[in-house]
MIDOSE-1310 file (N, C-alpha, C; in nm, 2 decimals, decimal comma, always signed):
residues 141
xxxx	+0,21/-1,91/-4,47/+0,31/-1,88/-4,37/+0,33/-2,01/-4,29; +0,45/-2,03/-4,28/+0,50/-2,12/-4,21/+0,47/-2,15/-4,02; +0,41/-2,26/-3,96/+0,38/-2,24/-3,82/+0,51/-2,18/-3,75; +0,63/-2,20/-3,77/+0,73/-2,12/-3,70/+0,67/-1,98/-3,69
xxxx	+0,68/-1,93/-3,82/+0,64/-1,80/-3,88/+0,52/-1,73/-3,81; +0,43/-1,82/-3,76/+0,29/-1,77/-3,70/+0,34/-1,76/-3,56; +0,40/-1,85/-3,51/+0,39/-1,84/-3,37/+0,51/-1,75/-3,31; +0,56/-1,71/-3,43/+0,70/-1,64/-3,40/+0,60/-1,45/-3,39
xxxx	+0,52/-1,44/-3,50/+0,46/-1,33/-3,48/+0,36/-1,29/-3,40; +0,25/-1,46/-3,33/+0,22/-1,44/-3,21/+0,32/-1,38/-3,15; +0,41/-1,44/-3,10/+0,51/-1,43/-2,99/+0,54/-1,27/-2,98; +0,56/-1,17/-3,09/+0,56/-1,08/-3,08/+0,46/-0,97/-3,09
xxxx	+0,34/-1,03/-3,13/+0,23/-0,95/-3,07/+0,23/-0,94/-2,89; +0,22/-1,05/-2,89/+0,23/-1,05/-2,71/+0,31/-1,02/-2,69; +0,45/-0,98/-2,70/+0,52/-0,90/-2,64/+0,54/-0,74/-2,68; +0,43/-0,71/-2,77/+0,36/-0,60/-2,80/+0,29/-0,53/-2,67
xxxx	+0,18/-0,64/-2,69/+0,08/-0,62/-2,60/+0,13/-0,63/-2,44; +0,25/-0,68/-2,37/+0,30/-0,68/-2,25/+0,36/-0,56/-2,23; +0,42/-0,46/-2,33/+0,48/-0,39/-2,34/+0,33/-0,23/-2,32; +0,29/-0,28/-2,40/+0,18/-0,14/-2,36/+0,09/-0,15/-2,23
xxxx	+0,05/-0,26/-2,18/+0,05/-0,31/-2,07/+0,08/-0,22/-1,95; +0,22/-0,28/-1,94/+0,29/-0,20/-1,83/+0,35/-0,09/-1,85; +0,31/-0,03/-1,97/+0,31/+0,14/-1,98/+0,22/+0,20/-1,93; +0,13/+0,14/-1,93/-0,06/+0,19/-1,88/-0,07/+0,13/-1,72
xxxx	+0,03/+0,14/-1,61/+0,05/+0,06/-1,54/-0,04/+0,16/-1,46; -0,11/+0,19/-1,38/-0,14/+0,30/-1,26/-0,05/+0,30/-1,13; -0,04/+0,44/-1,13/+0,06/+0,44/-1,00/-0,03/+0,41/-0,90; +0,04/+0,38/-0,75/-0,06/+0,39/-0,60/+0,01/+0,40/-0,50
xxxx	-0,05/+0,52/-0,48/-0,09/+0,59/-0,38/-0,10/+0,58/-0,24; -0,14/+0,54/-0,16/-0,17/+0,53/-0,03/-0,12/+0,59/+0,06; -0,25/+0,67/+0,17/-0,24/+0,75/+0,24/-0,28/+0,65/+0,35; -0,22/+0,63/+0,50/-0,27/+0,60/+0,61/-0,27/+0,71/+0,68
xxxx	-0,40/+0,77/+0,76/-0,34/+0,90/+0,85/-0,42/+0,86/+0,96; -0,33/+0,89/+1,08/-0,40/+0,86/+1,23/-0,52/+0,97/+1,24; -0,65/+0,94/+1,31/-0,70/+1,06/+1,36/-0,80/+1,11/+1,26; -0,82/+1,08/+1,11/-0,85/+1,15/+1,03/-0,99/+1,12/+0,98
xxxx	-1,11/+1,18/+1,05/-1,25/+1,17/+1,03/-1,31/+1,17/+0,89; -1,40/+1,10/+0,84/-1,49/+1,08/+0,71/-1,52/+1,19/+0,63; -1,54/+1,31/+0,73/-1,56/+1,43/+0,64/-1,51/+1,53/+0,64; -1,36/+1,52/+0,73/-1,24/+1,60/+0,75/-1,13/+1,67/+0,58
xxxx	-1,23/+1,57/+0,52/-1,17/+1,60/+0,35/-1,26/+1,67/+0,29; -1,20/+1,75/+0,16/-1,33/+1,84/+0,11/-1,35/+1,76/+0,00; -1,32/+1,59/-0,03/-1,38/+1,51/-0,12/-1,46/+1,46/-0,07; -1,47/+1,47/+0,07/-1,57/+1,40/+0,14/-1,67/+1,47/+0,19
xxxx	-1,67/+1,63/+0,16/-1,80/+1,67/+0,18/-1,72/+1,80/+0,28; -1,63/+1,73/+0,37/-1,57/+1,85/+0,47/-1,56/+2,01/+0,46; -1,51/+2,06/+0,54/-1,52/+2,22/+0,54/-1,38/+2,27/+0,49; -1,31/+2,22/+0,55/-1,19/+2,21/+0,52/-1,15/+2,23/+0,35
xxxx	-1,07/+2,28/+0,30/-1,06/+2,31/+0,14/-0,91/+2,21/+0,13; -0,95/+2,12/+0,07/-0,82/+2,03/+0,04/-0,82/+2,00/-0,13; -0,77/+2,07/-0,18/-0,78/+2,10/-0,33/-0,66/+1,97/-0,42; -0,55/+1,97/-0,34/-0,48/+1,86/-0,39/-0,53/+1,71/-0,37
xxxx	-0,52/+1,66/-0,24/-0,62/+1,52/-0,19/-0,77/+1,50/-0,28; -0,85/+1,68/-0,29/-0,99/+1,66/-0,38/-0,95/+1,58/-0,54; -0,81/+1,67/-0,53/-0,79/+1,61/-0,73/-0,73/+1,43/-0,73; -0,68/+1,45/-0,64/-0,60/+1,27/-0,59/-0,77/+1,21/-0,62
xxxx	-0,83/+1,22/-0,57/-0,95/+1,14/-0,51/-1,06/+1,16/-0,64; -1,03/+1,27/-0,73/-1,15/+1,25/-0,81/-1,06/+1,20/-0,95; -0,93/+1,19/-0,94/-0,87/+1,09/-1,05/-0,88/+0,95/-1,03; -0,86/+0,92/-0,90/-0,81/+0,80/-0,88/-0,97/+0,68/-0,82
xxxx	-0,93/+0,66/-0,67/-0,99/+0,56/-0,63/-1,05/+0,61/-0,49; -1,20/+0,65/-0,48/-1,16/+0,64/-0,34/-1,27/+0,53/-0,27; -1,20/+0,55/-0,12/-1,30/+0,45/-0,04/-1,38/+0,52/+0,08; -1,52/+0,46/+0,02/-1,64/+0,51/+0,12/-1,66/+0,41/+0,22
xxxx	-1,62/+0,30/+0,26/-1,67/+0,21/+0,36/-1,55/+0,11/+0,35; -1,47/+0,16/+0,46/-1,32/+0,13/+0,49/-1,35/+0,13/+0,66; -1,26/+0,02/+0,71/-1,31/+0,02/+0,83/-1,14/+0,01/+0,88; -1,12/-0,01/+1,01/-1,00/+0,00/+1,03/-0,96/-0,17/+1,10
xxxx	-0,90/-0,18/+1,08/-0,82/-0,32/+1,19/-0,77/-0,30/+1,30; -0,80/-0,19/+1,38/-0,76/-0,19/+1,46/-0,81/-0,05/+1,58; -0,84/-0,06/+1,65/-0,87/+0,09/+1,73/-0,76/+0,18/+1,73; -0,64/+0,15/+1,73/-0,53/+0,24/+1,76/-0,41/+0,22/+1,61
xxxx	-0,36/+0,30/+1,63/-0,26/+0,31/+1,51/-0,19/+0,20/+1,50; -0,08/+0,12/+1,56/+0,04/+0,05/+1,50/-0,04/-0,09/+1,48; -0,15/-0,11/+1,55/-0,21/-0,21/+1,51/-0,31/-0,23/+1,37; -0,36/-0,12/+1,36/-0,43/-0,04/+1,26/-0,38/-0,07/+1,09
xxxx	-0,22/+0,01/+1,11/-0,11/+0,00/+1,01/-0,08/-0,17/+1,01; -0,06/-0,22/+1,04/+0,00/-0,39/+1,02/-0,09/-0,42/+0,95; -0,19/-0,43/+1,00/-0,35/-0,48/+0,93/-0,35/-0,39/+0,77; -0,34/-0,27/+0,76/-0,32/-0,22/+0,62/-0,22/-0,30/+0,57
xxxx	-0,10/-0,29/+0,61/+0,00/-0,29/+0,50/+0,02/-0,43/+0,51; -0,03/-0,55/+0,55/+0,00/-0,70/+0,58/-0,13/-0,78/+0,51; -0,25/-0,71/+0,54/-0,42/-0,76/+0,55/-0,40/-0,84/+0,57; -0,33/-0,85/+0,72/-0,39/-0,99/+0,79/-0,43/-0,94/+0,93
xxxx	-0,48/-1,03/+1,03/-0,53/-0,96/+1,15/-0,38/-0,94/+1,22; -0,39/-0,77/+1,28/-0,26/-0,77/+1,32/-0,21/-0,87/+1,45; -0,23/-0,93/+1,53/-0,20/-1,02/+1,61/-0,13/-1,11/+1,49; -0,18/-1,19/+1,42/-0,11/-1,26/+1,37/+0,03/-1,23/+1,30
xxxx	+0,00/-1,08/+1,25/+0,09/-0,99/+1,19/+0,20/-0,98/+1,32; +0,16/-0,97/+1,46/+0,29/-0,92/+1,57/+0,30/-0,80/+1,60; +0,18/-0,74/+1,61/+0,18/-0,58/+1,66/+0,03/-0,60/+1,71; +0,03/-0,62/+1,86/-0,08/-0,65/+1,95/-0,15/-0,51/+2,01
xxxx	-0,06/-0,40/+2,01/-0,12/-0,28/+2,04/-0,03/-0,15/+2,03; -0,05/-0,03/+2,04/+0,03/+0,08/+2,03/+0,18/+0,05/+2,10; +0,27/+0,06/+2,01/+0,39/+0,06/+2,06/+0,44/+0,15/+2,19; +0,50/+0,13/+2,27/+0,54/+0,24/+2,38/+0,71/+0,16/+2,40
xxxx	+0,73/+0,24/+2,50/+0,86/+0,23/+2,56/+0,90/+0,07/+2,65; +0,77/+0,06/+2,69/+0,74/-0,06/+2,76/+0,70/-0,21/+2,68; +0,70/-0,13/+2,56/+0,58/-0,23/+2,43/+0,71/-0,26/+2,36; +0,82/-0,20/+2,31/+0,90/-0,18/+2,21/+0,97/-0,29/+2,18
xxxx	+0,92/-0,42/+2,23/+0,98/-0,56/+2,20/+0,88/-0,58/+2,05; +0,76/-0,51/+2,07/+0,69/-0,63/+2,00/+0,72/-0,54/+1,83; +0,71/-0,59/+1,74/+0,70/-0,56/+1,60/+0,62/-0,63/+1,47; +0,64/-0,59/+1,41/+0,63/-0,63/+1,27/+0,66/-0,78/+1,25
xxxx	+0,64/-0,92/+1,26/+0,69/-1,02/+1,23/+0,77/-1,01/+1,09; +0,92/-1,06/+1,08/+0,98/-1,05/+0,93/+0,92/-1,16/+0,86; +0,85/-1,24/+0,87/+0,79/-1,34/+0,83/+0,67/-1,28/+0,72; +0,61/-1,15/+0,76/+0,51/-1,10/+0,76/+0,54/-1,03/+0,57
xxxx	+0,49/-1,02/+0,48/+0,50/-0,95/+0,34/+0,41/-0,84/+0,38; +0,44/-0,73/+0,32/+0,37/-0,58/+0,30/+0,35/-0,57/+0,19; +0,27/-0,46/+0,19/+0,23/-0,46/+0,06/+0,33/-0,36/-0,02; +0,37/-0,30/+0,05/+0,49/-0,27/-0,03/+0,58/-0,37/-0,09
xxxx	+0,61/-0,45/-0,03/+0,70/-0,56/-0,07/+0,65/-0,68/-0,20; +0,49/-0,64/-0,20/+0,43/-0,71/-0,29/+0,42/-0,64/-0,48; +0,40/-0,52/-0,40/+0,38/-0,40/-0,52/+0,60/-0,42/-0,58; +0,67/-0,40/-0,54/+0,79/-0,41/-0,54/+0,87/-0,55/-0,62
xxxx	+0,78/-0,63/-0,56/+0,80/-0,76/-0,66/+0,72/-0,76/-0,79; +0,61/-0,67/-0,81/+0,55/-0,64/-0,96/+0,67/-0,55/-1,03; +0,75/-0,47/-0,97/+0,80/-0,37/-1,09/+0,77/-0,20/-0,99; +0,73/-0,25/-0,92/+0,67/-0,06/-0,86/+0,81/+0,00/-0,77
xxxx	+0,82/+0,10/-0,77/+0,90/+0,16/-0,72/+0,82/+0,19/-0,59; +0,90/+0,19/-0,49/+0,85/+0,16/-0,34/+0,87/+0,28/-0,24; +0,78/+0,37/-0,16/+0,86/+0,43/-0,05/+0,78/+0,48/+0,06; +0,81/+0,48/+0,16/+0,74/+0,52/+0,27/+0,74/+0,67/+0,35
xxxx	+0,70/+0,76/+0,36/+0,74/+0,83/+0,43/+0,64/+0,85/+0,58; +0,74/+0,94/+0,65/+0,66/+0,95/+0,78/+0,64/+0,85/+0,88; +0,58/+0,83/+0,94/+0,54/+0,71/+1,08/+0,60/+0,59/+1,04; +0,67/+0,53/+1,04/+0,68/+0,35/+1,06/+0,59/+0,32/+1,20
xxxx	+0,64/+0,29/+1,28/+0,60/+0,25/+1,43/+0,47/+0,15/+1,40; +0,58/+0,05/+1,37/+0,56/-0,12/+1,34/+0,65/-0,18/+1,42; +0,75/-0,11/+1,50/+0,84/-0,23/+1,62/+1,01/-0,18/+1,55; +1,15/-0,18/+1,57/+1,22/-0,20/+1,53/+1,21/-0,10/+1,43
xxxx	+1,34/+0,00/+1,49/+1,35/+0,08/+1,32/+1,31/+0,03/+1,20; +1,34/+0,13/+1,15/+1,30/+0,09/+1,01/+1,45/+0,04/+0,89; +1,52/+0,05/+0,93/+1,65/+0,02/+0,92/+1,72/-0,17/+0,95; +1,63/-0,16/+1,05/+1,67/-0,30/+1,15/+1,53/-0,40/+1,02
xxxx	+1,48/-0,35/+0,94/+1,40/-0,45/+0,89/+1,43/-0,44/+0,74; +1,43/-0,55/+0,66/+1,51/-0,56/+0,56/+1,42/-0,49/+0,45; +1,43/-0,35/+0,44/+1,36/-0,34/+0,27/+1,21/-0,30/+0,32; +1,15/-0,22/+0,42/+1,03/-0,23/+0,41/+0,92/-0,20/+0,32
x	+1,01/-0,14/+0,28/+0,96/-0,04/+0,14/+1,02/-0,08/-0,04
């Protein structure tokens, strides 16, 4: 066989192998929830019967020693979806009426935006309260 020939069928193994790849892609998931104690889940031992979240949690991934970035929520959330410390992220403490200058820096990538630039289809539901609708920021999702 010809080296064209070899490297031409490399070339198409690997694009074999890219192709099965990102068929076997794993979806993700992520749950942030304000308030939500260690053994408030029945994967986590709780009283509570959470039969859907139990099957989430015994297919996938879960985390036993997760800490938060933050005491309070909007600071909390930056630090998730940025992993940077939220001060540098621009969400210094719970948003209020009085607060509602401060946000999300656009400067700042989420991880949505990260997962989104692989190929993942993106979406958020529920809480933003990162500063600035969610509308006023390009694409958070």
């Amino acid at each position: 066989m010809r080296p064209t020939g070899i490297i031409a069928a490399f070339g198409f193994a690997l694009a074999t192998v890219q192709v099965s790849a990102e068929e076997q892609r794993p979806n993700v998931v992520t749950l942030l929830v304000d308030d939500l104690g260690y053994r408030d889940l029945g994967c986590y031992g709780g009283p509570v019967k959470t039969p859907i979240l139990d099957k989430l949690a015994a297919d996938g991934v879960r985390f036993i020693d997760f800490h938060s970035g933050a005491p309070v929520c909007s600071p909390s959330r930056a630090t998730f979806l940025t992993g940077r410390n939220h001060i540098r992220a621009g969400v210094y403490s719970v948003l209020s009426e009085q607060r509602h200058r401060m946000h999300l820096l656009r400067s700042e990538t989420t991880l949505a935006e990260v997962l989104k630039d692989e190929g993942y289809g993106t979406a958020h539901f529920g809480k933003w309260h990162l500063g600035m609708p969610v509308n006023n920021r390009d694409n958070p999702t």
